[in-house]
C-alpha positions in Angstrom: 20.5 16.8 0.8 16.5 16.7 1.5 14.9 14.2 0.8 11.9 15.1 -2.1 8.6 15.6 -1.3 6.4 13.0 -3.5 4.1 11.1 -2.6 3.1 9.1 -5.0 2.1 5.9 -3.6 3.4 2.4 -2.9 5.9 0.2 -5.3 6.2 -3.2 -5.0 9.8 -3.6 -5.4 11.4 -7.4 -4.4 9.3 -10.5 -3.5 10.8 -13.7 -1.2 9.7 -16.1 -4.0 11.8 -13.8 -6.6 7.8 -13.4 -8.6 5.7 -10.4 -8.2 1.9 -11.8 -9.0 -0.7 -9.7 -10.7 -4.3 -10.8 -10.1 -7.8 -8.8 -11.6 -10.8 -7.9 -9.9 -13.4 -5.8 -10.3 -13.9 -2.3 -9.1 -16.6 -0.7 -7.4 -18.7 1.6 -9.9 -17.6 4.9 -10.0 -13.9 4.7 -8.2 -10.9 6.2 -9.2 -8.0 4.4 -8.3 -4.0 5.5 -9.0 -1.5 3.2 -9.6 0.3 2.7 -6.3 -2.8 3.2 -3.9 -3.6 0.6 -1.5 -7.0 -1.1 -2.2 -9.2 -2.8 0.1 -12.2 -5.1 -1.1 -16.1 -4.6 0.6 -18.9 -6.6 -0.4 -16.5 -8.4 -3.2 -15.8 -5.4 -5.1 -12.2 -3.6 -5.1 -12.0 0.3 -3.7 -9.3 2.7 -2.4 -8.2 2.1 1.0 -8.9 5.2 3.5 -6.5 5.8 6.4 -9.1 3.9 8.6 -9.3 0.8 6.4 -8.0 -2.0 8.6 -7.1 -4.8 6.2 -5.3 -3.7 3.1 -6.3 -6.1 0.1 -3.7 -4.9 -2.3 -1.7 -2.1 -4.0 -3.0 -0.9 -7.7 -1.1 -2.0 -10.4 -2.7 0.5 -12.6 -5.0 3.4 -12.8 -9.2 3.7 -13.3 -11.1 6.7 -13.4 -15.0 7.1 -12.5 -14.7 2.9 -13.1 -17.5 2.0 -15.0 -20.0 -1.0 -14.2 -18.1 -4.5 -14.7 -15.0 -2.8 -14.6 -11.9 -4.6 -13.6 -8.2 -3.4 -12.0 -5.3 -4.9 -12.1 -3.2 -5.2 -8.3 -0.2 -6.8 -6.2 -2.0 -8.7 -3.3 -1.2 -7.6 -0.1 1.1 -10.9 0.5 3.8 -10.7 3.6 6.2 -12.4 0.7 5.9 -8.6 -0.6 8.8 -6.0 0.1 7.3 -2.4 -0.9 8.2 1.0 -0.9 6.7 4.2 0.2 6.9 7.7 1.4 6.6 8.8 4.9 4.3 11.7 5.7 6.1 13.4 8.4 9.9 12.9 9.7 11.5 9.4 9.8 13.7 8.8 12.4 16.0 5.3 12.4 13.7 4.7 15.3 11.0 4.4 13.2 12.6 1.1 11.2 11.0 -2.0 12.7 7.2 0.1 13.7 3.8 -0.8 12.8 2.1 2.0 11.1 -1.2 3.3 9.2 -1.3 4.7 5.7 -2.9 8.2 4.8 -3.2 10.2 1.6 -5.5 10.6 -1.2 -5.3 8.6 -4.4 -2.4 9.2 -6.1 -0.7 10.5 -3.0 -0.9 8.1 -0.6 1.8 7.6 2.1 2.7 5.6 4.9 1.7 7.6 8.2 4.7 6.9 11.0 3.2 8.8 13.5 -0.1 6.7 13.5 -0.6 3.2 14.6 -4.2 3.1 15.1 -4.7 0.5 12.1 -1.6 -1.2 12.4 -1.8 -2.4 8.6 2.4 -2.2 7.6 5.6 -2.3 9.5 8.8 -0.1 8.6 11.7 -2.2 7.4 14.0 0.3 6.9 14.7 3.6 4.5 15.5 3.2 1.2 19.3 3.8 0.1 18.9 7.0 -1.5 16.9 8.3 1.8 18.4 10.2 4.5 16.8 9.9 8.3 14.6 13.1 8.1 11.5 14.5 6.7 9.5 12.8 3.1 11.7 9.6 3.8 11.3 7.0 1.4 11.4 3.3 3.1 10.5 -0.4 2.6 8.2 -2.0 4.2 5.5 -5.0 4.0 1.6 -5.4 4.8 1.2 -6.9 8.1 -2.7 -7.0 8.0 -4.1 -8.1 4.9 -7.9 -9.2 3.4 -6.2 -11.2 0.8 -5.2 -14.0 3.3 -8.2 -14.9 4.6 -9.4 -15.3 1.2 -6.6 -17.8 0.0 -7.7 -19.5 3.3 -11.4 -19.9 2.2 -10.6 -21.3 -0.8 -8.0 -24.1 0.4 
């Protein structure tokens, strides 16, 4: 059977400590951000990550449209402690498990892209149970390259 076609983000689904943490922070004015998008912080202030971005600062934990001044999110750092799931955008092959790869997609779509490794910014553990090896795979995966670090760092 194929595999469905929905992208619809990324889903934090186990963590090594057996704790998913939630942290706040505020939004850039006038962002919309779906639950599920990966998020990247510029000049302290939280916005969608672009397939370009190359540090991930988290995943959206939910949604804020046209974010108002002062406005604040809620999001899943981008920890390596962190097992996620995704969608691939084009056809997963079981020599794709293991790979560094970028993400692409718009908000509310966004995908992990396993034919690009420009950014480098997640690596493939493997697909997802109910996944077969082709096309819109689902698979896990973690956040290899990650703003939130550096900032735990700063304030140790």
């Amino acid at each position: 059977m194929a595999n469905v076609d929905n992208p619809n983000g990324f889903k934090c689904v186990k963590s090594d400590t057996g704790i998913i943490q939630i942290e706040e922070g505020l939004v850039a004015t006038g962002q919309t951000i779906t639950k599920g998008d990966a998020i990247i912080i510029a000049s302290g202030l939280i916005q969608i990550a672009l397939a370009t971005s190359g540090l991930i600062y988290g995943v959206a934990a939910e949604s804020v449209t046209s974010a108002a001044a002062g406005s604040n999110i809620k999001f899943i750092p981008s920890l390596p402690i962190y097992i996620f799931e995704g969608q691939c955008e084009d056809v997963y092959a079981a020599t794709d498990r293991a790979i560094q790869c970028d993400i692409i997609g718009a908000t509310g779509a966004m995908l992990l892209d396993e034919d690009a490794s420009v950014e480098d910014v997640a690596v493939i553990i493997r697909e997802t149970a109910e996944t077969t090896i082709a096309a819109d795979a689902r698979v896990y995966f973690r956040w290899i390259r990650s703003s939130y670090l550096p900032l735990l760092a700063a304030q140790a």
